[in-house]
TORBA-263483 format. One line per field, with one value per atom (N, C-alpha, C): chain; atom name; x negated, y negated, z negated. Coordinates in steps of 0.02 Angstrom, whole numbers. Layout:
chain = [A,...]
atom = [CA,...]
east = [X,...]
north = [Y,...]
up = [Z,...]
//
This chain:
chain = [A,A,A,A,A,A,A,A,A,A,A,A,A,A,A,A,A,A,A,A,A,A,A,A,A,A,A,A,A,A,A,A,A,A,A,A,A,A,A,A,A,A,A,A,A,A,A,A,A,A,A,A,A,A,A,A,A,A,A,A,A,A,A,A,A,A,A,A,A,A,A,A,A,A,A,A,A,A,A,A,A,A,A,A,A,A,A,A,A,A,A,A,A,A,A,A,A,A,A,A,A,A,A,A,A,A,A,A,A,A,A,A,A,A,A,A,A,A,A,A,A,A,A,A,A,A,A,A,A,A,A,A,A,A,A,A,A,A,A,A,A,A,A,A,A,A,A,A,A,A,A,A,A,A,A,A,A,A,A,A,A,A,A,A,A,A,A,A,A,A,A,A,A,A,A,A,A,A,A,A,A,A,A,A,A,A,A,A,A,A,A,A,A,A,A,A,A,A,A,A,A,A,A,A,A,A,A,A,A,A,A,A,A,A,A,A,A,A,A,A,A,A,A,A,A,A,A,A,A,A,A,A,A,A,A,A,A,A,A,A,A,A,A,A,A,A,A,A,A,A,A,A,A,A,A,A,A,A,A,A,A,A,A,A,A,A,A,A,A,A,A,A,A,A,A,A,A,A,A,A,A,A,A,A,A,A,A,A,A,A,A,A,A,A,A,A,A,A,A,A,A,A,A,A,A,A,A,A,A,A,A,A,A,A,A,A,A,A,A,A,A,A,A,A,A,A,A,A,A,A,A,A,A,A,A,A,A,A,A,A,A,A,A,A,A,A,A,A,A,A,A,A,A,A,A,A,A,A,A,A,A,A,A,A,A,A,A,A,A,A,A,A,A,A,A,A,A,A,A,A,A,A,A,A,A,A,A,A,A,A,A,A,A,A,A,A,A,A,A,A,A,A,A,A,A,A,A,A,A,A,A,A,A,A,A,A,A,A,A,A,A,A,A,A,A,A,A,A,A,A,A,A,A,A,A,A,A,A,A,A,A,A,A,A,A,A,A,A,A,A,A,A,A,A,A,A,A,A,A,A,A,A,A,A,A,A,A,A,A,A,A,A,A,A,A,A,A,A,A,A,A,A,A,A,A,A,A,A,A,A,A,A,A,A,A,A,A,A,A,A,A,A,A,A,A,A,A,A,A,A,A,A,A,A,A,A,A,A,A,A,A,A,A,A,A,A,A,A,A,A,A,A,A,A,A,A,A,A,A,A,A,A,A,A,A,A,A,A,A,A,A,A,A,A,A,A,A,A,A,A,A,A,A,A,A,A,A,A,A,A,A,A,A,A,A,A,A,A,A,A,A,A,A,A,A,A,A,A,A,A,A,A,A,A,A,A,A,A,A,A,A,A,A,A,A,A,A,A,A,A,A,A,A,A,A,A,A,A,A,A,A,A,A,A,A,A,A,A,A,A,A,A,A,A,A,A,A,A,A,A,A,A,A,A,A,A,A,A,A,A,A,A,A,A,A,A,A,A,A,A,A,A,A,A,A,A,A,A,A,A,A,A,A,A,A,A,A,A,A,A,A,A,A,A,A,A,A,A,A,A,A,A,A,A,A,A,A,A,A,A,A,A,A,A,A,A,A,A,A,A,A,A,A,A,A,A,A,A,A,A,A,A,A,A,A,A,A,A,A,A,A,A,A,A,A,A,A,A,A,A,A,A,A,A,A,A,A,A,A,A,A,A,A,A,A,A,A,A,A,A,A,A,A,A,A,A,A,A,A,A,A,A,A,A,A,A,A,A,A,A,A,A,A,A,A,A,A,A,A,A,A,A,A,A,A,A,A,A,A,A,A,A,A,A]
atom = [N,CA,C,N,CA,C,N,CA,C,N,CA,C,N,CA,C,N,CA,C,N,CA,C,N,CA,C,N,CA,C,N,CA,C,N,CA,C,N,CA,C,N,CA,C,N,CA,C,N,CA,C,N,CA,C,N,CA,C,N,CA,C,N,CA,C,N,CA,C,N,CA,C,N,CA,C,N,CA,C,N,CA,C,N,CA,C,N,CA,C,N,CA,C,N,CA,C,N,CA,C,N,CA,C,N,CA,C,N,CA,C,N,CA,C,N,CA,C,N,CA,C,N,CA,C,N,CA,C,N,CA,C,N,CA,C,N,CA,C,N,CA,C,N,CA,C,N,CA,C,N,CA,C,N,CA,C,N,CA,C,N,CA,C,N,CA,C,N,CA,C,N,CA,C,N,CA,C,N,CA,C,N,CA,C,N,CA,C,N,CA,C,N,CA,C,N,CA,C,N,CA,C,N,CA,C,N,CA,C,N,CA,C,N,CA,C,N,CA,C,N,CA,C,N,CA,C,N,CA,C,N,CA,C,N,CA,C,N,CA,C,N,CA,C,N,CA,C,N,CA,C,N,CA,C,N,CA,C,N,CA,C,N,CA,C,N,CA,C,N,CA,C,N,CA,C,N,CA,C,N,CA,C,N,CA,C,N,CA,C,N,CA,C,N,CA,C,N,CA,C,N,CA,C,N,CA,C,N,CA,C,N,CA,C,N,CA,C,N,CA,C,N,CA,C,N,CA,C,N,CA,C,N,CA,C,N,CA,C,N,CA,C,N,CA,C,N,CA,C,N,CA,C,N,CA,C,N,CA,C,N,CA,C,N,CA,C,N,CA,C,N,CA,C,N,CA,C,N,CA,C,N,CA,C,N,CA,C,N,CA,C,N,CA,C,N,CA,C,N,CA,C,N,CA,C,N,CA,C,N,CA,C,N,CA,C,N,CA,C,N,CA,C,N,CA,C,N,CA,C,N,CA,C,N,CA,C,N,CA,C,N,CA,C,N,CA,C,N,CA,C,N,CA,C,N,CA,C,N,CA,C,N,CA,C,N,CA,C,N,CA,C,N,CA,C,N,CA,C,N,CA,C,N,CA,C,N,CA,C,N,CA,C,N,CA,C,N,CA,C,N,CA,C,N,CA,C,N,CA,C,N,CA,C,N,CA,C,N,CA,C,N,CA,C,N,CA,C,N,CA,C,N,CA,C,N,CA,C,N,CA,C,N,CA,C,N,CA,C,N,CA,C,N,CA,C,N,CA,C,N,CA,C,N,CA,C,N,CA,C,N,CA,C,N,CA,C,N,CA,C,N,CA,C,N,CA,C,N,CA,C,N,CA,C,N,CA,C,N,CA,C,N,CA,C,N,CA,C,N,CA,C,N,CA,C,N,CA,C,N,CA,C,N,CA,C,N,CA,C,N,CA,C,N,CA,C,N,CA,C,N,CA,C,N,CA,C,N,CA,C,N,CA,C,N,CA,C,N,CA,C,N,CA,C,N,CA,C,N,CA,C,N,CA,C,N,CA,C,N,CA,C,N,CA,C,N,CA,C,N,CA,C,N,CA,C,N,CA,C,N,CA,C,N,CA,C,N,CA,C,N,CA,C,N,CA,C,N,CA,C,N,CA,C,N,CA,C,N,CA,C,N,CA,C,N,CA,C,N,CA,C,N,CA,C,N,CA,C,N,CA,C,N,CA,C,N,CA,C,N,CA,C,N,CA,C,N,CA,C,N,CA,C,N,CA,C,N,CA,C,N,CA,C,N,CA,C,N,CA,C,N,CA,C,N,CA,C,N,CA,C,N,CA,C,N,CA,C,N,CA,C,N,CA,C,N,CA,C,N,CA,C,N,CA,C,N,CA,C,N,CA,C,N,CA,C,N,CA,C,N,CA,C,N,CA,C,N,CA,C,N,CA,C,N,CA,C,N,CA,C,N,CA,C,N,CA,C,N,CA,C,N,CA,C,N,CA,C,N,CA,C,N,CA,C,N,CA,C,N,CA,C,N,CA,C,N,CA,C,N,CA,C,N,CA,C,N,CA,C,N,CA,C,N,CA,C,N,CA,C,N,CA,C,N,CA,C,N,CA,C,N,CA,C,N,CA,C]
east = [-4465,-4456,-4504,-4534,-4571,-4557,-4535,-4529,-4458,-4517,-4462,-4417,-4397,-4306,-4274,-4289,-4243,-4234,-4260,-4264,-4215,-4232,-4197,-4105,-4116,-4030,-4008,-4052,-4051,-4020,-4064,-4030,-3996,-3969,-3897,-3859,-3854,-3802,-3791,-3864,-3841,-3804,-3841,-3815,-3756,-3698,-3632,-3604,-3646,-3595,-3579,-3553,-3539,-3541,-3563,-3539,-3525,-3501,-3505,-3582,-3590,-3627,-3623,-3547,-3527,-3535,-3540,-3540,-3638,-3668,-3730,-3764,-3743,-3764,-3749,-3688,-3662,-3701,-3721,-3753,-3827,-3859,-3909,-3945,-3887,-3897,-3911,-3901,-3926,-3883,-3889,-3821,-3831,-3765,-3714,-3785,-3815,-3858,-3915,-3937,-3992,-3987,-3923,-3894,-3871,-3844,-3839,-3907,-3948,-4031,-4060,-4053,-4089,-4067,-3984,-3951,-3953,-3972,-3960,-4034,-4090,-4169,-4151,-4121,-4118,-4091,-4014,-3995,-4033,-4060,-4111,-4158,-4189,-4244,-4216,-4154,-4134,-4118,-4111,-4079,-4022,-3999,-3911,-3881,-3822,-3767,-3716,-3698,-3648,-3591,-3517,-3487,-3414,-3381,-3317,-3261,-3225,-3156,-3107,-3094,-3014,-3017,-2990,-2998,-2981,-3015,-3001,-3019,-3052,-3096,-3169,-3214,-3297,-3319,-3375,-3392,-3426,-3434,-3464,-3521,-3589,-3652,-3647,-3694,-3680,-3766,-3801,-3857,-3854,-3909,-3918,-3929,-3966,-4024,-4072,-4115,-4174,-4177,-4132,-4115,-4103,-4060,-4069,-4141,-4183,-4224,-4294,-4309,-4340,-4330,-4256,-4236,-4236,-4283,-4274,-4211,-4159,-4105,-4091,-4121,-4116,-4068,-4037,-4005,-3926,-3913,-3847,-3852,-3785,-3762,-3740,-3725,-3726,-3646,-3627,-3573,-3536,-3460,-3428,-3346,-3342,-3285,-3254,-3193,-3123,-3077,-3051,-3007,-2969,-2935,-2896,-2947,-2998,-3021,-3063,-3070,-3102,-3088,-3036,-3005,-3007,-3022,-3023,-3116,-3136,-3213,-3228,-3202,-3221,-3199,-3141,-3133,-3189,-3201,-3249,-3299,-3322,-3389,-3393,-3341,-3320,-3324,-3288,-3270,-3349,-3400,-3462,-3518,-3499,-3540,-3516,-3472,-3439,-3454,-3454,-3470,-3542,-3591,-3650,-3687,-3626,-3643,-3664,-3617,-3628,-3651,-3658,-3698,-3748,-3792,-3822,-3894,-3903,-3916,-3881,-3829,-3783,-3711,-3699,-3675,-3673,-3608,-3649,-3592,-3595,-3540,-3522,-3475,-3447,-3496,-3517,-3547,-3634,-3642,-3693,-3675,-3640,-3604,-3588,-3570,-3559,-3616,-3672,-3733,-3767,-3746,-3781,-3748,-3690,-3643,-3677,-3679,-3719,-3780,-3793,-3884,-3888,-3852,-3839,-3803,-3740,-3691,-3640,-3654,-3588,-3545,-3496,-3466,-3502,-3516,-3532,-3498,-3449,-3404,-3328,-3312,-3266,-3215,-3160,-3092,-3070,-3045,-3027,-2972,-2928,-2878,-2855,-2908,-2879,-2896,-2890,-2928,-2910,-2948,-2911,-2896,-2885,-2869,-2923,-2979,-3041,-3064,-3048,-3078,-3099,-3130,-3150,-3123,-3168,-3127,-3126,-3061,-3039,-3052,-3102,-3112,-3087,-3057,-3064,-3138,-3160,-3202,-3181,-3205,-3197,-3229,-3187,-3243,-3315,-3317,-3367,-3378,-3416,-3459,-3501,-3486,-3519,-3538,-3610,-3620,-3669,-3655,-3664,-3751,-3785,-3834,-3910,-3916,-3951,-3933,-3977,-3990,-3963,-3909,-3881,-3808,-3809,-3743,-3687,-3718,-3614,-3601,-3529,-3486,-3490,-3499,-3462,-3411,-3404,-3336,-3308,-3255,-3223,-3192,-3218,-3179,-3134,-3081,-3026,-3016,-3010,-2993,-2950,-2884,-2831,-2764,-2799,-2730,-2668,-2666,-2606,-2561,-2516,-2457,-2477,-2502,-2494,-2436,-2438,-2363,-2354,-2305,-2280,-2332,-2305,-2353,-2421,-2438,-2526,-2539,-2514,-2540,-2546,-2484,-2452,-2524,-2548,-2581,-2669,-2672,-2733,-2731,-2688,-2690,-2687,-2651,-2669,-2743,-2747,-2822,-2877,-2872,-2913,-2896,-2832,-2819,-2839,-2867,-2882,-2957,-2986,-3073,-3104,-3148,-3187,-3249,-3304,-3325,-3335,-3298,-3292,-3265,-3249,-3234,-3185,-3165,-3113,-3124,-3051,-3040,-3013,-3039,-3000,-2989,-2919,-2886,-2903,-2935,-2917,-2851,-2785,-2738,-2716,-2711,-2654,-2596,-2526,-2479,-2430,-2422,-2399,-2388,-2461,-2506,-2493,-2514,-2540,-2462,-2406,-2327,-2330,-2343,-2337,-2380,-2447,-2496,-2452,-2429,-2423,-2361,-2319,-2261,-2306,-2344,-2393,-2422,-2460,-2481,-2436,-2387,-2348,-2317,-2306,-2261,-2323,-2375,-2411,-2444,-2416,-2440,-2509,-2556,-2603,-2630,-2587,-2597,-2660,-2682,-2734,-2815,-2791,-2859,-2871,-2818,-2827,-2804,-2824,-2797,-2813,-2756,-2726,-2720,-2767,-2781,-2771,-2755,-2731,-2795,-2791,-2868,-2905,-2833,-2864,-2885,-2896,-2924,-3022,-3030,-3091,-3132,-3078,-3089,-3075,-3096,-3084,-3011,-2959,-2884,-2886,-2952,-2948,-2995,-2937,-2974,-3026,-3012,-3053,-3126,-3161,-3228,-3230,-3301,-3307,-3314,-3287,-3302,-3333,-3361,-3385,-3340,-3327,-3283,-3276,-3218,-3193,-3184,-3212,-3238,-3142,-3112,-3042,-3035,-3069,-3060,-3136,-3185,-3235,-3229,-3220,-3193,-3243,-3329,-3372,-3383,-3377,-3398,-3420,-3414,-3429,-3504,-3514,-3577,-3641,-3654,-3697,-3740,-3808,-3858,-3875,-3884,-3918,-3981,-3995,-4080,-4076,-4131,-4130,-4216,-4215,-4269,-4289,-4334,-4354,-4331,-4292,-4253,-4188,-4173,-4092,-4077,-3991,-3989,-3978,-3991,-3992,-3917,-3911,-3829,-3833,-3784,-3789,-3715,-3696,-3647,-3576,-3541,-3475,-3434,-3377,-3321,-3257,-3230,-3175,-3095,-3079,-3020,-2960,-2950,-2906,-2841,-2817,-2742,-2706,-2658,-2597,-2613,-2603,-2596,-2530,-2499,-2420,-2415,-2443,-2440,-2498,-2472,-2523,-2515,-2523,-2524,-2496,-2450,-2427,-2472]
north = [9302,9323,9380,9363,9410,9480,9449,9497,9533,9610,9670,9673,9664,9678,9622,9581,9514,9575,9605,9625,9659,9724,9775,9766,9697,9670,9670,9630,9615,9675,9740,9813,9818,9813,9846,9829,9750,9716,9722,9732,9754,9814,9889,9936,9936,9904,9900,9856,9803,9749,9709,9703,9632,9622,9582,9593,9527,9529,9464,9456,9374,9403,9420,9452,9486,9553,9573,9665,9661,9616,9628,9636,9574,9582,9654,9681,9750,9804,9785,9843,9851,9799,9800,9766,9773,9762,9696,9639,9563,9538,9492,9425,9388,9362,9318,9257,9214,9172,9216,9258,9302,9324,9356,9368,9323,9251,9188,9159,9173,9146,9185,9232,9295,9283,9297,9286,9216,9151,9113,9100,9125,9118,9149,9211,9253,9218,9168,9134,9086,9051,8975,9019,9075,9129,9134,9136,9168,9243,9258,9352,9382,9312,9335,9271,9279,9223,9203,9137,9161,9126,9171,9131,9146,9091,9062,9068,9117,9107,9113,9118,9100,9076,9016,8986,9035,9011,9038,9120,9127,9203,9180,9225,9206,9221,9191,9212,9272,9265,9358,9336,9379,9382,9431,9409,9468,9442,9517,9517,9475,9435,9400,9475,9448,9490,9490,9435,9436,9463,9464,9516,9591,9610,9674,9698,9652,9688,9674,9636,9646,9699,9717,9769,9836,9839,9898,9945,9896,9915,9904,9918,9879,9906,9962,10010,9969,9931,9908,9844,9834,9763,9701,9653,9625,9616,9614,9626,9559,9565,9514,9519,9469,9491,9421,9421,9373,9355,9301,9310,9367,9391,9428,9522,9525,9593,9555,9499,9473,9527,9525,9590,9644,9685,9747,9749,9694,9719,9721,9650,9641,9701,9743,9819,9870,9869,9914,9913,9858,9832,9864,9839,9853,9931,9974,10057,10061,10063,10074,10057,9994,10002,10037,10062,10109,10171,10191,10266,10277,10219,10212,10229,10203,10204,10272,10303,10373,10423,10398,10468,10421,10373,10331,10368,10328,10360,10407,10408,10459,10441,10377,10334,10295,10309,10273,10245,10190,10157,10164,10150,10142,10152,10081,10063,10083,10126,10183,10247,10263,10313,10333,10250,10251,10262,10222,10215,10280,10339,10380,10424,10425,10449,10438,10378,10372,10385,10393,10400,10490,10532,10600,10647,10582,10603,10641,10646,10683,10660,10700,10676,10688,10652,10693,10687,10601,10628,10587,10594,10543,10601,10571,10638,10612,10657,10653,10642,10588,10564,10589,10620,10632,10612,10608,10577,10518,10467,10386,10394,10333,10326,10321,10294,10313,10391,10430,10486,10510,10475,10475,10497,10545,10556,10486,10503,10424,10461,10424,10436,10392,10404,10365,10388,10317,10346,10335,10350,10342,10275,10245,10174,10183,10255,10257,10337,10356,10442,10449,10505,10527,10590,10591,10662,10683,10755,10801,10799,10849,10827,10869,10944,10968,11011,11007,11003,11087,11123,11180,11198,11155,11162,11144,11113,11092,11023,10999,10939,10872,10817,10755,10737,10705,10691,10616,10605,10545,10509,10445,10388,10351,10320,10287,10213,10180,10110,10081,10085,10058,10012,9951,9894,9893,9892,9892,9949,9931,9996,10000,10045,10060,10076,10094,10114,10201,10225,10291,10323,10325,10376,10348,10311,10316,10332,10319,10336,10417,10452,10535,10550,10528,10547,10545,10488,10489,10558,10560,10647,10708,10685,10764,10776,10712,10732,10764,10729,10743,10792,10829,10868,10935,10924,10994,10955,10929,10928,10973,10994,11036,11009,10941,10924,10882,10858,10861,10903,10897,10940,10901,10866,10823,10747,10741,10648,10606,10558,10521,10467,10445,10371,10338,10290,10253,10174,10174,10145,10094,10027,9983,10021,9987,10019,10037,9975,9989,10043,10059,10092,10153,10164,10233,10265,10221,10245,10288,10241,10265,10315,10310,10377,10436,10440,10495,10527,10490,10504,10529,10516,10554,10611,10595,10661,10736,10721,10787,10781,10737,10759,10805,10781,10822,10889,10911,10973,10967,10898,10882,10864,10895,10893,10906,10994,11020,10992,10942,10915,10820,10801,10729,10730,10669,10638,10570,10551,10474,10463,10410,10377,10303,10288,10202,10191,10123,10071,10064,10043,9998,10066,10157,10191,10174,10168,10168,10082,10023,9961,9948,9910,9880,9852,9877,9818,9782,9770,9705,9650,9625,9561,9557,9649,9661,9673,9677,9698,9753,9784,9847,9901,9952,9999,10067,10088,10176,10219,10261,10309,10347,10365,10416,10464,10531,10589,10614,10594,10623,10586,10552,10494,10511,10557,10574,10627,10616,10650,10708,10707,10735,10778,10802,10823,10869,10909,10998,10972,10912,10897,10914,10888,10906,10829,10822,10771,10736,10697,10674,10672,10682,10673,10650,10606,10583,10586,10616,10617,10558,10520,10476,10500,10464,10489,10531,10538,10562,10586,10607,10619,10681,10719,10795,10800,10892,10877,10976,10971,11043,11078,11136,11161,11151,11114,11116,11128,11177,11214,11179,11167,11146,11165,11125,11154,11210,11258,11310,11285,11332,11308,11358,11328,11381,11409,11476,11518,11511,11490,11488,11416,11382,11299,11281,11246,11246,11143,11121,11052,11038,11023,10999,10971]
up = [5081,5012,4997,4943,4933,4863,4844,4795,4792,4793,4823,4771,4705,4692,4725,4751,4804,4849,4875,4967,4943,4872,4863,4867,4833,4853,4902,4964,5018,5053,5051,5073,5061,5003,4978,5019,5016,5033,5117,5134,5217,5233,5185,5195,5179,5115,5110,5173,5195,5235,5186,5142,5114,5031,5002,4911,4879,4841,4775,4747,4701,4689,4593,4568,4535,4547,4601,4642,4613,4660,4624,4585,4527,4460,4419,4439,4400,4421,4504,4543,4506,4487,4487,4406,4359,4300,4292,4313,4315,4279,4238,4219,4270,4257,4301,4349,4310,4345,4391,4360,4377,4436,4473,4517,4570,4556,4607,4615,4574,4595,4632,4635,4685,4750,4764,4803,4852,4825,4820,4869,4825,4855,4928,4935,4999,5042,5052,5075,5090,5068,5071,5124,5115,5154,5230,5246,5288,5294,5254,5220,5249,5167,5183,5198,5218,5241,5171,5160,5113,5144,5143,5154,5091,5092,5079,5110,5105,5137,5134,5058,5030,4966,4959,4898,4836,4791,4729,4726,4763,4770,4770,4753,4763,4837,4822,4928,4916,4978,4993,5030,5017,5052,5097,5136,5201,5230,5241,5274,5353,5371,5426,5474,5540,5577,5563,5524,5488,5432,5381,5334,5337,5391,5417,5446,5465,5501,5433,5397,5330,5299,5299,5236,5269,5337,5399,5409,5421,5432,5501,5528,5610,5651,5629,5669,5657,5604,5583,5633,5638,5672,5587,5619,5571,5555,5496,5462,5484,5495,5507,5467,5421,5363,5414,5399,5416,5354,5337,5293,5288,5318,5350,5304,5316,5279,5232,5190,5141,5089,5068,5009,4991,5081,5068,5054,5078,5085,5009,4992,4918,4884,4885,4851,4862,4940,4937,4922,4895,4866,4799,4766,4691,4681,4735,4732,4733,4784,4774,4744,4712,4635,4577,4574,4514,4522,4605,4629,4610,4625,4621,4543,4516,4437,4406,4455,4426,4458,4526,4587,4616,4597,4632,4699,4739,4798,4842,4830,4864,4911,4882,4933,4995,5046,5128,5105,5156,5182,5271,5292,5335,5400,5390,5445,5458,5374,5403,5416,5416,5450,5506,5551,5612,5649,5629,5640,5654,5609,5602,5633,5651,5702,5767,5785,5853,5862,5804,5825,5852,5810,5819,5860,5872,5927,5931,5869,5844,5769,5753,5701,5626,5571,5524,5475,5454,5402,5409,5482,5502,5536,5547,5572,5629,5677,5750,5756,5772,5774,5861,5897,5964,6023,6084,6145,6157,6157,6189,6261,6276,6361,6361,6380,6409,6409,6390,6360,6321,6278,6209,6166,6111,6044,6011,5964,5949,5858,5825,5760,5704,5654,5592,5538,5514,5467,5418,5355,5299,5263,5206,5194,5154,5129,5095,5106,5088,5103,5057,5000,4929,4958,4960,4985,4925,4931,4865,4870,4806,4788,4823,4825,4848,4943,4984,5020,5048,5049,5045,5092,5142,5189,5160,5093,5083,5133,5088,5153,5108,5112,5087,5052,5027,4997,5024,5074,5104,5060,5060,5003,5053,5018,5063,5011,5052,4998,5024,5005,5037,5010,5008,4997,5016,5077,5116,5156,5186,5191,5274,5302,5380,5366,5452,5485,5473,5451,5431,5496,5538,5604,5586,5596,5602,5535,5463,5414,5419,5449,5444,5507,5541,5597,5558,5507,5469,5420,5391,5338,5370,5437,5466,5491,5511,5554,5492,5435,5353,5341,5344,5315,5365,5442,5475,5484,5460,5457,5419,5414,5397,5408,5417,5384,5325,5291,5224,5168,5119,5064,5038,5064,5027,5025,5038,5053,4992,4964,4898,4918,4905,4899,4836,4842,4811,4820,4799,4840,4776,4812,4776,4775,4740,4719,4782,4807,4862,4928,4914,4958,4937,4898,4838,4868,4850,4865,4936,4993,5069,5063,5044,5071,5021,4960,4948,4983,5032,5065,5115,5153,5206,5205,5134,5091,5084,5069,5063,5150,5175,5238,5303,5285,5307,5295,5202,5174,5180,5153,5131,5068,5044,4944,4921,4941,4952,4945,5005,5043,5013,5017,5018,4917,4901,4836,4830,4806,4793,4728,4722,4643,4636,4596,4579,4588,4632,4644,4552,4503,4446,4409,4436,4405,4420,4448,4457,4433,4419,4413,4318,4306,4246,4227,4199,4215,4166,4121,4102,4121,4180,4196,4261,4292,4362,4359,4289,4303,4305,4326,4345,4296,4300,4220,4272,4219,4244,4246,4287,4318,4244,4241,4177,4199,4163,4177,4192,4200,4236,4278,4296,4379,4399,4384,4433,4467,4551,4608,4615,4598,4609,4533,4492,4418,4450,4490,4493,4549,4568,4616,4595,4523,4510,4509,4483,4487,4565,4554,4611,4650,4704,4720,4784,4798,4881,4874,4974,5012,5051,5063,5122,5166,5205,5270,5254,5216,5236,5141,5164,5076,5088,5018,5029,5010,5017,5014,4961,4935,4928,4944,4897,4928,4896,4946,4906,4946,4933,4980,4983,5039,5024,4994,4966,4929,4966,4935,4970,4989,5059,5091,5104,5066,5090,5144,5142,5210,5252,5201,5249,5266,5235,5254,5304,5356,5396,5432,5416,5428,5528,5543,5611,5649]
//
């Protein structure tokens, strides 16, 4: 493929791990055909993969190894969705073209994060859940990472995208660990209803009010009919961030403090 807004998709879609190709067209200003022809050329190319796996949902593209390594992403593995996380991926697709909408270049996902975790060796926007049996710190990351704009020692901001109900302890064991990090500046849910319910029972049982916040999924989504809308200036997590700017090679970050804590409240 030669022509670089194809590839430019191509990246995206590697650096997220997976999209529609509804996530694309929005991402990247295309109508509806404009976007399955692009997509469509990349697939036929060997790019991206498309697959199908629950009826009556759209498929999801997902970068090959030849796609990753075109779009010099080489450091990523290649994305592997299951019926089973079809849904959540497809949310987090959706959460980061909306985030994008409005802080663009400033968004990671997941699995560059990890990436960039290992490459460094240390943590940069993920929370310590504690030592495994092997020895190991045992980390949660976050599904997405909004990091601020100029290049000044501030922290990230942790996105959460969460459909479904964990189990009371591991959810209570995810807010404490968020809630005694200190590298980020703050963690946001975005939660189905369900969800949104349990985490905010976690939320306070851990005296993580402070630090974490839980927002309805359909705040950041369109509720008519699931398309994507632009964040409303009372559902944008970042207002005090400031503009955006990115460097070749890394994103700059500037300074943002994290939210104050009770002195007498101190998280278990």
């Amino acid at each position: 493929m030669s022509c670089q807004g194809d590839l430019t998709i191509v990246h995206w879609i590697g650096r997220l791990g997976a999209a529609t190709a509804d996530d694309a067209a929005a991402r990247f200003g295309l109508g509806a055909r404009a976007a399955r022809a692009k997509l469509g050329a990349a697939a036929r190319a060997g790019l991206l993969a498309r697959r199908r796996m629950l009826a009556e949902q759209p498929a999801l593209y997902l970068a090959t190894r030849s796609g990753l390594r075109a779009a010099g992403l080489d450091q990523l593995a290649t994305c592997r969705v299951s019926a089973a996380s079809f849904m959540h991926a497809r949310a987090c697709a959706r959460v980061a073209v909306a985030l994008e909408r409005e802080h663009p270049r400033r968004v990671m996902s997941d699995r560059e994060l990890r990436a960039a975790e290992r490459g460094c060796g240390r943590p940069l926007a993920s929370a310590e859940l504690g030592i495994g049996r092997d020895g190991e710190p045992r980390r949660h990351h976050p599904d997405l990472v909004l990091w601020p704009s100029e290049q000044d020692g501030g922290r990230p901001l942790a996105i959460e995208v969460e459909l479904t109900v964990k189990a009371p302890r591991r959810l209570q064991a995810i807010c404490r660990a968020w809630a005694r990090n200190r590298r980020v500046c703050g963690v946001l849910y975005y939660a189905s209803p369900p969800a949104e319910r349990a985490l905010r029972r976690a939320v306070v049982a851990m005296y993580a009010e402070e630090f974490v916040d839980v927002r309805p999924l359909r705040e950041i989504l369109d509720p008519r009919g699931g398309d994507l809308a632009t964040i409303p200036s009372q559902a944008d997590p970042t207002v005090a961030l400031g503009e955006s700017t990115y460097h070749e090679g890394g994103f700059a970050l500037d300074v943002v403090q994290p939210p104050p804590r009770p002195d007498n409240r101190e998280p278990d």
